[in-house]
N, C-alpha and C positions, 0 to 999 in steps of 0.2 A: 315411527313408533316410539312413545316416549319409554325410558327403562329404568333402571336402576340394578345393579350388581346386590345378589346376597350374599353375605359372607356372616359366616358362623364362626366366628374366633370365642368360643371360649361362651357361648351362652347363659352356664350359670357357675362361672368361674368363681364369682363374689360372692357364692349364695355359701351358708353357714349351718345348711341341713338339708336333709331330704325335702322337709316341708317346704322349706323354700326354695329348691328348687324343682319341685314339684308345680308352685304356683307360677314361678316363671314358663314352664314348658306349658300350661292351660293359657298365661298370657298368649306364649307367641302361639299356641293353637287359633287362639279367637281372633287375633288378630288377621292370622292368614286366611282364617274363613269368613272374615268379614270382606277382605278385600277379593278373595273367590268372590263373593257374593255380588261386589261393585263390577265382577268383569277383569278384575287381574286374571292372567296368565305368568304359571312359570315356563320359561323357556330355556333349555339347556344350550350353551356354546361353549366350544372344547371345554373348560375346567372349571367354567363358572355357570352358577344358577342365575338367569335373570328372570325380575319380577317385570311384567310387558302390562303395558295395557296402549290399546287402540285409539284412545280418543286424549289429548293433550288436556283437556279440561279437565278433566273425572281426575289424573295423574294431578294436575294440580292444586285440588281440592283438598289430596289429602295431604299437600304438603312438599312432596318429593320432588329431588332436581333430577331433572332426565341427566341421562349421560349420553345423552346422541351428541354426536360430532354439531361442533358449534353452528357449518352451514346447511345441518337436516333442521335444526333449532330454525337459522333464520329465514329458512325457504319456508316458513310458519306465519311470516310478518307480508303482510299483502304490502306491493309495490304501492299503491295508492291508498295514501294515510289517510286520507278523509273516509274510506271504511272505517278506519279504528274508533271506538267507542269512548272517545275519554269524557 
């Protein structure tokens, strides 16, 4: 399952008013319910939020490195490379 760690250090630390950081907190609204939308899961492990999602493609559409351990990553890669699509 490919993831990602969330971490909230400080979200509208830079911001220089209410107004803006008002429009940051509607950013990261839309953004997580866009990603609800695609099928993300949050998933809780002891202290951290992780953002889940099930299908390795859909995670890498929008960009993000999983942080699965490098050999859940390569048991990803079919032993027979003449599947692979290049």
């Amino acid at each position: 399952m490919s993831f990602f760690t969330w971490k909230d250090k400080g979200l509208t630390s830079d911001c220089v008013s209410l107004e803006a950081m008002a429009s940051r907190f509607e950013e990261t609204a839309n953004l997580m319910k866009k990603l609800s939308k695609k099928g993300f899961k949050l998933k809780k492990y002891k202290e951290n939020q992780l953002i889940i999602h099930s299908d390795p493609d859909i995670f890498d559409e929008w960009g993000f490195i999983s942080e699965e351990r490098p050999f859940k990553q390569l048991s990803l890669i079919p032993e027979d490379e003449s599947k692979l699509n290049f």
